[in-house]
RODO-11830 format. One record per residue: residue in one letter; x, y, z of N, C-alpha, C in turn. Coordinates in steps of 0.001 Angstrom, whole numbers, plus 500000, padded with zeros to 6 digits. Layout:
BEGIN
  residu    n_c1    n_c2    n_c3   ca_c1   ca_c2   ca_c3    c_c1    c_c2    c_c3
       A       X       Y       Z       X       Y       Z       X       Y       Z
...
end
This chain:
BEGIN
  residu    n_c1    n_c2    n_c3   ca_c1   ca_c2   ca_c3    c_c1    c_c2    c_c3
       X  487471  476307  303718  486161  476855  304074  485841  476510  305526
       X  485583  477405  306179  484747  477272  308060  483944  476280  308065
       X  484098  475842  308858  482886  474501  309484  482453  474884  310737
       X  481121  473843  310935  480364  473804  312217  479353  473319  312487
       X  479758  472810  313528  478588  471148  313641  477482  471856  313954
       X  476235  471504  313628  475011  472138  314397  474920  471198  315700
       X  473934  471981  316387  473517  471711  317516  471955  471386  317440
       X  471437  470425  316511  469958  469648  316422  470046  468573  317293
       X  468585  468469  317400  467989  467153  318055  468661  466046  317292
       X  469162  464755  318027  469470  463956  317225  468885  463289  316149
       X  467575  463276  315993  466266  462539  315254  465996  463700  314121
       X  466522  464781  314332  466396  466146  313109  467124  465787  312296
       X  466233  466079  311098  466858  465656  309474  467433  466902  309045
       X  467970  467012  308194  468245  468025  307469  467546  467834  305518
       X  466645  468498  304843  466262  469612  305510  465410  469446  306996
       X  465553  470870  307626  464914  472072  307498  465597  472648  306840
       X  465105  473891  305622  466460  474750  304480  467166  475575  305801
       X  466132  475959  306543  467079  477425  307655  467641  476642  308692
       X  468718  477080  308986  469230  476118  310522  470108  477662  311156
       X  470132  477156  312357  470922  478416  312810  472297  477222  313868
       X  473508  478330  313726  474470  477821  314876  474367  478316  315683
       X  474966  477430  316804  475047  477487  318402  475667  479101  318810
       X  475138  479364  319799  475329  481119  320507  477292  481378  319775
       X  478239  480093  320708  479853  480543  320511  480041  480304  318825
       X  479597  479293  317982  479394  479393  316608  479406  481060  315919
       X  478183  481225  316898  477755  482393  315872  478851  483807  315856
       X  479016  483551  317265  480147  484531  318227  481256  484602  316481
       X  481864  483513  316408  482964  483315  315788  482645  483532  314470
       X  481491  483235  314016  481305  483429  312293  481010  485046  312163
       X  480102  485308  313167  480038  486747  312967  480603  487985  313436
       X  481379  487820  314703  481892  488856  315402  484117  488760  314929
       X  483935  487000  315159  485926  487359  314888  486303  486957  313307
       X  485306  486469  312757  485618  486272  311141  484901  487072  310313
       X  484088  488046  310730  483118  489280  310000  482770  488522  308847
       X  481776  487552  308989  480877  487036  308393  480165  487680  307607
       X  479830  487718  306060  478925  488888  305770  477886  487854  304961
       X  476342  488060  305052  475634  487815  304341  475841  487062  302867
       X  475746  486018  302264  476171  484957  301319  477334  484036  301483
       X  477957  484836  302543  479390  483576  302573  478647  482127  302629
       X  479630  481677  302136  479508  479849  302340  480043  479313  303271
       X  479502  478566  303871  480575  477164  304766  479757  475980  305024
       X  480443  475481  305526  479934  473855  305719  479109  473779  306814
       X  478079  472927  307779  477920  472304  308678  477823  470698  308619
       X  477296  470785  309676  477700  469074  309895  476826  468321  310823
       X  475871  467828  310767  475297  467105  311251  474900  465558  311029
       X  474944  464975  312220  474379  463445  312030  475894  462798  311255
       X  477071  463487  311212  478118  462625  310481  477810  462906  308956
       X  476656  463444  308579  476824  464516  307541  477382  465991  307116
       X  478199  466283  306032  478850  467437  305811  477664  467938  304649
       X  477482  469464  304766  476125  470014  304083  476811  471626  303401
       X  476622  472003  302118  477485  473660  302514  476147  474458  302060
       X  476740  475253  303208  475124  476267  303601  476003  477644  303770
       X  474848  478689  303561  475135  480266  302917  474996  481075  304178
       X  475319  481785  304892  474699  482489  305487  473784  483830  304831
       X  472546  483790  305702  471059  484706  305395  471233  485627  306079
       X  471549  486071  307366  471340  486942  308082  471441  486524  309654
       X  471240  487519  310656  471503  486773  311918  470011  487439  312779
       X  469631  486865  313493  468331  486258  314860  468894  486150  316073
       X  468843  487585  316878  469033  487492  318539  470176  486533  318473
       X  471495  487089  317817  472536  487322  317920  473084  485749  317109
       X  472094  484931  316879  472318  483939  316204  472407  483633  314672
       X  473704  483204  314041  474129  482896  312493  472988  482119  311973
       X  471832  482761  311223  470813  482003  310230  471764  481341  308853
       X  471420  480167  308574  472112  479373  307526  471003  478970  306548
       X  471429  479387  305243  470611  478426  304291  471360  477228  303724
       X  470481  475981  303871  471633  474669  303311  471319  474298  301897
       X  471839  474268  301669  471963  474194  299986  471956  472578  299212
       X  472913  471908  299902  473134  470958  299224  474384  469877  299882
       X  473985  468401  300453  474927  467569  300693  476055  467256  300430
       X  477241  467311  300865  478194  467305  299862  479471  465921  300442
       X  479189  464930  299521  479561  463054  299995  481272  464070  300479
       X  481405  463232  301655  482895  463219  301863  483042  462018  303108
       X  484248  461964  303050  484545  461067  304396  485968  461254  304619
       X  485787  461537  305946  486737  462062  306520  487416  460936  308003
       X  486504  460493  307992  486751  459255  309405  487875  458118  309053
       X  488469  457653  310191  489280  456846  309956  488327  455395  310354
       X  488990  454201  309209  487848  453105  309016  487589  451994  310312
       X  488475  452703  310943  488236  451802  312029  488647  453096  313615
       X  487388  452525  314422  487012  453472  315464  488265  453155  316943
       X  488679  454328  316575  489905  453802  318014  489748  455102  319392
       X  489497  454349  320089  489578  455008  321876  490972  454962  321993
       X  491286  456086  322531  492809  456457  323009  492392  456514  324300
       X  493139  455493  325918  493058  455551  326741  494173  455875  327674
       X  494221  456723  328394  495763  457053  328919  495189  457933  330649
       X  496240  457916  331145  496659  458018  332392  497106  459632  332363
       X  496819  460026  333487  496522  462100  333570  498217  462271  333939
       X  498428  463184  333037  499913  463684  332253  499906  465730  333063
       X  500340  465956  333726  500699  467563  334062  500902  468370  333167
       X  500432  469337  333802  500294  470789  332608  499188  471207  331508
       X  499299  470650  330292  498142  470689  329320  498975  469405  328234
       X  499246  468936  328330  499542  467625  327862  498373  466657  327725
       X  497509  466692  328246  496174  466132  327732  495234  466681  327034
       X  495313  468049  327042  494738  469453  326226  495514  468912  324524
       X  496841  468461  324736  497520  467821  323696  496786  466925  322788
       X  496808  465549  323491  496771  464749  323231  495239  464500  322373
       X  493986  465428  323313  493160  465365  322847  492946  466344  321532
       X  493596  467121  321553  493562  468208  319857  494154  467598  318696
       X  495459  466993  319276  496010  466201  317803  495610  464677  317950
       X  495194  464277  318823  494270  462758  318668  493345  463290  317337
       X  492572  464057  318003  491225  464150  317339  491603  464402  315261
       X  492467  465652  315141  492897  465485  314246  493785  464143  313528
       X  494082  463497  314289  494313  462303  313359  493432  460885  313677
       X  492262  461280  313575  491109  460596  313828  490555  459538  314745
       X  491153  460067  316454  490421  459387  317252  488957  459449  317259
       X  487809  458221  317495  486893  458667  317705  486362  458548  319128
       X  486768  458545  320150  486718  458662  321762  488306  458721  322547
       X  488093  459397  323741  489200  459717  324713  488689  459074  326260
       X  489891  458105  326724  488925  457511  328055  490240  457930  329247
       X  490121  459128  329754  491314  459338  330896  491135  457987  332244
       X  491990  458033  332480  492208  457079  333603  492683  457765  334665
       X  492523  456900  335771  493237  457647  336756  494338  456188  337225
       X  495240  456452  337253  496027  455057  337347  497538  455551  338357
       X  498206  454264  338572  498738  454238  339885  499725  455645  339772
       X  500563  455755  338834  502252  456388  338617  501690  457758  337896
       X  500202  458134  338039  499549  459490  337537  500537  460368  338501
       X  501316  461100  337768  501775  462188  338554  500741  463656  339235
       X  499601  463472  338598  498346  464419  339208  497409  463921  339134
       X  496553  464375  340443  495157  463458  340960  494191  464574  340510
       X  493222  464301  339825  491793  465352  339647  491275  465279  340506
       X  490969  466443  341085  489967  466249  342332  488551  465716  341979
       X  487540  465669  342754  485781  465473  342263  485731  466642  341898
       X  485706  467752  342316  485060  469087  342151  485413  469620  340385
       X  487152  469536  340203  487541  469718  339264  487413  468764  337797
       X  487149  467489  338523  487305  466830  337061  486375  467040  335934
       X  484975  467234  336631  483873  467604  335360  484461  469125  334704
       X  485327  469934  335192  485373  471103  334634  486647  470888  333750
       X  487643  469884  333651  488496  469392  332818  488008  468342  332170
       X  487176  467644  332059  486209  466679  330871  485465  468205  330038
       X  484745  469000  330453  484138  469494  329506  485255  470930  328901
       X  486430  471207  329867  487658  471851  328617  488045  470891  327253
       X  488252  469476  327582  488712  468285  326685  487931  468079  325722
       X  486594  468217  325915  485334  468139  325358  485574  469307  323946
       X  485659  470265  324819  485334  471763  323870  486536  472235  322726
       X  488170  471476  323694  488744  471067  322728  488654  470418  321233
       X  488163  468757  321360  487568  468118  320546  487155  469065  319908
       X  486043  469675  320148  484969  469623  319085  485995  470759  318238
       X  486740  471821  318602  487421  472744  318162  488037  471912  317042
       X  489120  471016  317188  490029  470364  317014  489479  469547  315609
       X  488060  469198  315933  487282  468817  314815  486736  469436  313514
       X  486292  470976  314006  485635  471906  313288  487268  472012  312210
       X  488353  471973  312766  489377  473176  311974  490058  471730  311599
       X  489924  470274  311571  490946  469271  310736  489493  468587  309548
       X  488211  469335  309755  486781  469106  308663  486301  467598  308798
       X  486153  467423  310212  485864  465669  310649  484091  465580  310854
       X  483650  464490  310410  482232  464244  310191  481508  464536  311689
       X  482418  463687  312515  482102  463407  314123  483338  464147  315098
       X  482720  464429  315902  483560  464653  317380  483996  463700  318345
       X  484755  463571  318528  484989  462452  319251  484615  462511  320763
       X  484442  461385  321627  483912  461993  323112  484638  461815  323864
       X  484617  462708  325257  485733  462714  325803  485256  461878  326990
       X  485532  461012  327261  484307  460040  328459  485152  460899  329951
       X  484177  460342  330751  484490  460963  332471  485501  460155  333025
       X  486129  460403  333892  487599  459988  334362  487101  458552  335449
       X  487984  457456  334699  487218  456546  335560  488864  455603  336062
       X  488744  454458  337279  489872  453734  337566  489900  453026  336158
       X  490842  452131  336225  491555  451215  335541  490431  450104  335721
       X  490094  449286  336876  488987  448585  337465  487768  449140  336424
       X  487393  450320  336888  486007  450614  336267  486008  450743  334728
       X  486882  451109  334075  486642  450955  332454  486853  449478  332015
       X  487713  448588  332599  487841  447139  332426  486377  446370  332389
       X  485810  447452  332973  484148  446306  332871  483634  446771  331495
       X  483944  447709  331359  483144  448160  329537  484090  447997  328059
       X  485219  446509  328145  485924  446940  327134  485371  445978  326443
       X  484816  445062  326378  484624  443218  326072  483904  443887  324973
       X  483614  444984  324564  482722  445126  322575  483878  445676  322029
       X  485096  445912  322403  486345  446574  321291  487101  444913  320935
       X  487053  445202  319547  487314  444123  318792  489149  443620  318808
       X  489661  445288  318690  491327  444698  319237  491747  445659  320585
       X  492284  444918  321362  492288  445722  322365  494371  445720  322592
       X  494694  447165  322845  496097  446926  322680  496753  447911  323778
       X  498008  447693  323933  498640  448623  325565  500136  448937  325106
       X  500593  449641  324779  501517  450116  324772  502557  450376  325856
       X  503027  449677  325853  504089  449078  326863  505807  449301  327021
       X  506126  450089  327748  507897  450634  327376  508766  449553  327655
       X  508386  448585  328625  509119  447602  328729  509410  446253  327524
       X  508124  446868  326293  508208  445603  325734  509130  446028  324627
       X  509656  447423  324272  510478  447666  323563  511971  447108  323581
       X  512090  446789  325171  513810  445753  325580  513649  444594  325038
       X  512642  444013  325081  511855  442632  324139  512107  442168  323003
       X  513603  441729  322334  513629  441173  321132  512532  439746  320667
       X  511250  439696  321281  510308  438721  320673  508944  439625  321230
       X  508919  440535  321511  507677  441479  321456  506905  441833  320577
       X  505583  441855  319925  505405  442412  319173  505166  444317  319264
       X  505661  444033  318105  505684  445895  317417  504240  446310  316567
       X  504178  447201  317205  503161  448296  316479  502201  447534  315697
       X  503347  447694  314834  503089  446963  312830  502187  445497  313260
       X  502900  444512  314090  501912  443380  313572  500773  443391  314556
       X  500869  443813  315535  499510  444482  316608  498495  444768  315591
       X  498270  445929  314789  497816  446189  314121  497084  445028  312430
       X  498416  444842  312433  497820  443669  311366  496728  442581  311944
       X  496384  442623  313115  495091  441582  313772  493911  442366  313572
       X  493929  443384  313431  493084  444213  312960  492403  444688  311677
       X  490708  445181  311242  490152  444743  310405  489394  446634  310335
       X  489252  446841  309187  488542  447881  308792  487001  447558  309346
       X  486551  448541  309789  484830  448400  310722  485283  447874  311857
       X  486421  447398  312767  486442  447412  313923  486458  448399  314776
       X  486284  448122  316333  486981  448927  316865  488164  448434  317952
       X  488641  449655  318222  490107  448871  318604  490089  450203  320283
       X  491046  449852  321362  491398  450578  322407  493110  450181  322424
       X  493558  451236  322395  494653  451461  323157  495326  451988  323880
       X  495997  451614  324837  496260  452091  326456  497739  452593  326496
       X  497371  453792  327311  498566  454644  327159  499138  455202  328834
       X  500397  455201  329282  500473  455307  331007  500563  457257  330575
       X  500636  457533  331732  501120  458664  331947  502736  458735  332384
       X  503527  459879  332438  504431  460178  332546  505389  458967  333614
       X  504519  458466  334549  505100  457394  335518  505002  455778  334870
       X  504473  456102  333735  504544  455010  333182  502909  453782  333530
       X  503644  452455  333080  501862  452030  333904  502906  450381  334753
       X  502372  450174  335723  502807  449266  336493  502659  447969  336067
       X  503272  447086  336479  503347  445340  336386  501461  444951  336549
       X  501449  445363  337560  499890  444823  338105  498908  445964  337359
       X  499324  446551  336674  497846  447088  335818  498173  446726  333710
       X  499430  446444  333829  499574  446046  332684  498941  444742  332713
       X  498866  443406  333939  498491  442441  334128  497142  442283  333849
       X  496571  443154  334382  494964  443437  334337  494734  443600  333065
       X  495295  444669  331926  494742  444694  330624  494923  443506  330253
       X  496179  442785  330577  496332  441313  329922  494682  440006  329791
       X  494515  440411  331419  493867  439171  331657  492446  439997  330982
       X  492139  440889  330343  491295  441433  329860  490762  441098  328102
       X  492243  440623  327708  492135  440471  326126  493633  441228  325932
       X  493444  442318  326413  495422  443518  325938  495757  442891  325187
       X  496494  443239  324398  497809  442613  323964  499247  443620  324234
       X  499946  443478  325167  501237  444514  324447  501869  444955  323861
       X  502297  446108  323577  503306  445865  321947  504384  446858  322230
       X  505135  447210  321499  506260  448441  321865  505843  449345  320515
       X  505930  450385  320675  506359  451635  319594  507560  451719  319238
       X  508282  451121  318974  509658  451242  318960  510451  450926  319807
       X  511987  451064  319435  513201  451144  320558  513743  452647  320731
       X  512392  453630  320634  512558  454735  321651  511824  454869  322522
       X  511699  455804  323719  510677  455776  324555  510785  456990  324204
       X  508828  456737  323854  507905  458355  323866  507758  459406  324620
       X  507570  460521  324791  506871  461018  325679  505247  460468  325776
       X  505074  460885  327061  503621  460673  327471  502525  461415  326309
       X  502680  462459  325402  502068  462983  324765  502365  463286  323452
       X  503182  461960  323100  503903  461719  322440  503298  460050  321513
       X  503241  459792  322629  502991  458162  322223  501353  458110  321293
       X  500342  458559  321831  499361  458389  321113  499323  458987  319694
       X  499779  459894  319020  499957  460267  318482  500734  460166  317782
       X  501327  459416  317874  502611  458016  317187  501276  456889  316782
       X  501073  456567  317315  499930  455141  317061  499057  455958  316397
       X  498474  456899  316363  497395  457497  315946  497636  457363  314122
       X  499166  458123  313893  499961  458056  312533  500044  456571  311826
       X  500383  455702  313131  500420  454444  312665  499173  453643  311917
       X  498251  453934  313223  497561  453199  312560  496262  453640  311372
       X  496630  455273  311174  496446  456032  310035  497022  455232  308430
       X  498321  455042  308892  499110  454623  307764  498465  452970  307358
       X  497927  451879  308372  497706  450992  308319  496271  450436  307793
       X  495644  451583  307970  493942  451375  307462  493666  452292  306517
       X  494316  453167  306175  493523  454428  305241  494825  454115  304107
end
């Protein structure tokens, strides 16, 4: 069944019985899925899932009647930021569609040393809110309570000042895979507790350097390897994502 988050005030309850979706919502329920009067589908607000009928449409907007709450949970039990370093092409268009489907709940791009592409100022707000619109896509079609956010592109320096409330903080590291006393994935994870939240750091294609792996260190980090293969860049989160799917749910 179709989903779609409304677009209410955050402090709006549900009821109101009528709710309407957002202008591109409506675009899609009524113009490329020929929506007809009684269909059902879900919305979603506040991290609530609700299934509501469609009534009719208002200056081009999908009118919804909501019917009735319906308990689900769909979130993974512990809240993980995927943080990584800007990857060429749409490889972050990647990362953020199948993150989201395997239940990231935030995306923090970096801009870091061995980034094989620099965002300009002009461009980066217009690639945060493609990443953005991703998400929420990415969300509507895997039936997730929340969207995850795609934060604004910041140094390595500047997100280091906002990590000290993530409960495990972890870096994925290619060098620590040569490491016969490294820890792996698996027991990284085992320090970890359902209702936490956790960050883990991911390089881009150049990898991440001595002196910024140092920095997550002296931060809390811990390193670990994914294995004794090396990932791709858009590859790796989404490895951990599975992992630590398999480890909490």
């Amino acid at each position: 069944m179709q989903q779609y988050f409304l677009e209410l005030e955050a402090s709006a309850s549900i009821p109101p019985t009528l709710v309407f979706l957002s202008e591109g919502d409506s675009h899609h329920l009524l113009t490329v899925l020929r929506a007809r009067t009684g269909q059902e589908i879900y919305v979603v607000h506040q991290g609530q899932r609700y299934l509501a009928r469609l009534v009719g449409e208002r200056a081009g907007l999908a009118q919804l009647e909501v019917i009735q709450r319906i308990e689900v949970d769909t979130e993974l039990p512990i809240q993980v930021t995927i943080a990584c370093g800007l990857s060429k092409n749409d490889k972050l268009d990647t990362i953020v569609q199948k993150g989201t489907e395997c239940g990231m709940a935030s995306f923090q791009p970096l801009s870091l040393s061995r980034d094989v592409v620099r965002w300009k100022d002009g461009k980066s707000i217009q690639k945060i809110d493609r990443l953005q619109k991703i998400a929420q896509a990415a969300s509507q079609q895997s039936k997730r309570l929340v969207v995850p956010r795609v934060s604004s592109l910041k140094t390595l320096d500047q997100w280091l000042q906002s990590v000290d409330d993530y409960d495990l903080k972890l870096v994925a590291y290619e060098e620590e895979a040569k490491q016969t006393t490294s820890y792996s994935l698996r027991q990284a994870l085992s320090l970890g507790q359902k209702g936490q939240k956790m960050a883990i750091v991911f390089g881009s294609e150049g990898g991440l350097t001595q002196e910024e792996v140092d920095q997550l260190r002296a931060k809390g980090f811990i390193t670990c390897s994914l294995g004794c293969r090396i990932l791709r860049a858009e590859t790796a989160p989404i490895y951990a994502l599975a992992a630590i799917s398999y480890q909490f749910e």
